[in-house]
N, C-alpha and C positions, 0 to 999 in steps of 0.2 A: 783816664786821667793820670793811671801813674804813671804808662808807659810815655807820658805826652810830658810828664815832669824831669822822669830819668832821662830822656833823650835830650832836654833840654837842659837837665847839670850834666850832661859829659860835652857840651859845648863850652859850658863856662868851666870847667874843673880848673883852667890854670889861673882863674881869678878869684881867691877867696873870696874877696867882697861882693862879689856876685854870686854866691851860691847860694842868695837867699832872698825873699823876695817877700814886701810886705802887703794885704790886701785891706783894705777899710770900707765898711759897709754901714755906713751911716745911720740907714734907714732899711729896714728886716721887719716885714711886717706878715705873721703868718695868721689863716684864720683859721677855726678850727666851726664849719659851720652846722648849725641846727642840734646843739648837744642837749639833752632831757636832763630838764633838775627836774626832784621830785618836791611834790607837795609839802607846803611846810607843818602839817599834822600827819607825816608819815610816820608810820610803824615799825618801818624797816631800820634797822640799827646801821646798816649800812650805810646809810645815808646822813647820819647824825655827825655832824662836829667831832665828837668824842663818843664814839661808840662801847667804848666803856660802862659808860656810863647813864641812865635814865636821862630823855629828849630834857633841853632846856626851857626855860619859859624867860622870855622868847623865843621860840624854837629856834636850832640852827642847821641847816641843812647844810651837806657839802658834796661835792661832785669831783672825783678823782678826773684830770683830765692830760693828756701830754704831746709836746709840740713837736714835728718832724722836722727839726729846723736842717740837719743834712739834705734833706727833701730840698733844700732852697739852698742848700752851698754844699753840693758835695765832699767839696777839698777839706771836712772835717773829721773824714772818718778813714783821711789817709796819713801814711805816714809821713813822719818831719814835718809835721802840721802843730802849732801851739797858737791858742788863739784867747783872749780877752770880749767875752761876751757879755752885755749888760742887757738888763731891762728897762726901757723908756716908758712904755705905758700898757696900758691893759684894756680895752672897752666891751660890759657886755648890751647886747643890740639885739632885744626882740624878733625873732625871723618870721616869718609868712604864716606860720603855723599859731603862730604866738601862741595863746594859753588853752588850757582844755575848755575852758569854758567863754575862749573869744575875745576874753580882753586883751589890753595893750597895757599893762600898769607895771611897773618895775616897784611903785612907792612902797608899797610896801617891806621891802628890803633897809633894814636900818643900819646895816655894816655888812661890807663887802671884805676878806681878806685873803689874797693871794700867797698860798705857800709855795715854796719851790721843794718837793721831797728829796730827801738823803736815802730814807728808805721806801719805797712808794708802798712798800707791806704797813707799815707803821705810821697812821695818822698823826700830824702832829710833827713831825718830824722833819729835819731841815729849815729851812729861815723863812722869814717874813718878807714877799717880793713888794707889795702893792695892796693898799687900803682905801677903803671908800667911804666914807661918813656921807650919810644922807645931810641935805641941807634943806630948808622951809621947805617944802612941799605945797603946792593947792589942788596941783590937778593930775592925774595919770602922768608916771616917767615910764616912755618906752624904749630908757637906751641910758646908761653912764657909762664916765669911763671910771678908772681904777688908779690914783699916781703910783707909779712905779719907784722903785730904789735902784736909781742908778748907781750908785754905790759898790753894788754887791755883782763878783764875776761870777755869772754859773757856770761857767766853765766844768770846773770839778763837777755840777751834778748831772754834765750830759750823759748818757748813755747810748751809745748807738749812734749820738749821733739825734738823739731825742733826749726834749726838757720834762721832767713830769714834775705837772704842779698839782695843788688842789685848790679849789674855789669854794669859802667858806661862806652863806650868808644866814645872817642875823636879820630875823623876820618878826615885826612888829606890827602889821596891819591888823586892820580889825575884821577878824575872823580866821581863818586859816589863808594862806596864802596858795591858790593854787599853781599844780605840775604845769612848768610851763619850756616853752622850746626857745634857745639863744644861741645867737652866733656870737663867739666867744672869741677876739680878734686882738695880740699880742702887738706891741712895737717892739724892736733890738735894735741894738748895736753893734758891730760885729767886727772886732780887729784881728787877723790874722796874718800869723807870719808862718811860712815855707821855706825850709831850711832842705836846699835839695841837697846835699851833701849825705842825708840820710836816703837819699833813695840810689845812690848809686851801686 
């Protein structure tokens, strides 16, 4: 990729205005399939909201998780690349596996809330992407989505070239909620601009 950019700014080098070139990616949709949350009367601190801290009631479980979005644009982890990336949506979707004990129920989840991390050591840390408020309920949910904050560029908290977020849920069903398996599927947006001037 870069030798395929440099070669093509020293074709344009005698036209500033073309040394640089802009990409738009509308629609970036990465999945991240079959990830294990754990039970929501787990032990493991690990796994708590706020590990700080004694489990809450409601319990809150969370699951560190993070996106390979270079995996699906390369030209992010090269140079004279600056790019405006957003989040459009979030959905989590029950997989084949679904729960240890067979069900399909999501309902019991009372709030969903997508962090995007600053420090991905440090729970808590970094902004609010995407929230989910349960609405009436009657029967088994095997699938929501999450609205996103288009708003906010994570730009700044790629790393490599990868987003690391965490998934927090607030667990309200009647009993414990059991360990269950989801395919955890992101939308973006993806504006990029290539300034090959930097790669000559």
């Amino acid at each position: 990729m870069r030798t395929a950019l440099a070669a093509a700014a020293l074709l344009l080098v005698a036209c500033d205005d073309l040394l640089s070139a802009d990409l738009q990616v509308p629609a970036l949709s990465v999945t991240l399939p079959r990830q294990d949350f754990p039970e929501s009367d787990t032990t493991d601190t690990r796994y708590y909201c706020d590990p700080a801290a004694p489990q809450s009631v409601p319990p809150c479980v969370a699951l560190a998780l993070d996106y390979d979005l270079a995996g699906q644009v390369p030209v992010l982890n090269e140079r004279g690349v600056t790019y405006d990336l957003r989040l459009t949506d979030v959905a989590l979707t029950l997989s084949a596996t679904q729960t240890v004990t067979g069900d399909k129920d999501l309902s019991g989840v009372k709030l969903a809330t997508i962090r995007v991390l600053e420090d991905p050591a440090v729970p808590g840390s970094g902004a609010v992407l995407a929230t989910y408020v349960r609405p009436p309920v009657t029967g088994p949910v095997s699938s929501f989505a999450v609205s996103g904050n288009a708003n906010l560029d994570l730009g700044p908290y790629l790393d490599a070239g990868r987003l690391p977020i965490r998934v927090e849920l607030l667990v309200d069903g009647v009993g414990p909620t059991p360990a269950f398996t989801a395919d955890v599927r992101a939308g973006f947006s993806l504006e990029v601009k290539l300034d090959y001037q930097d790669l000559l």
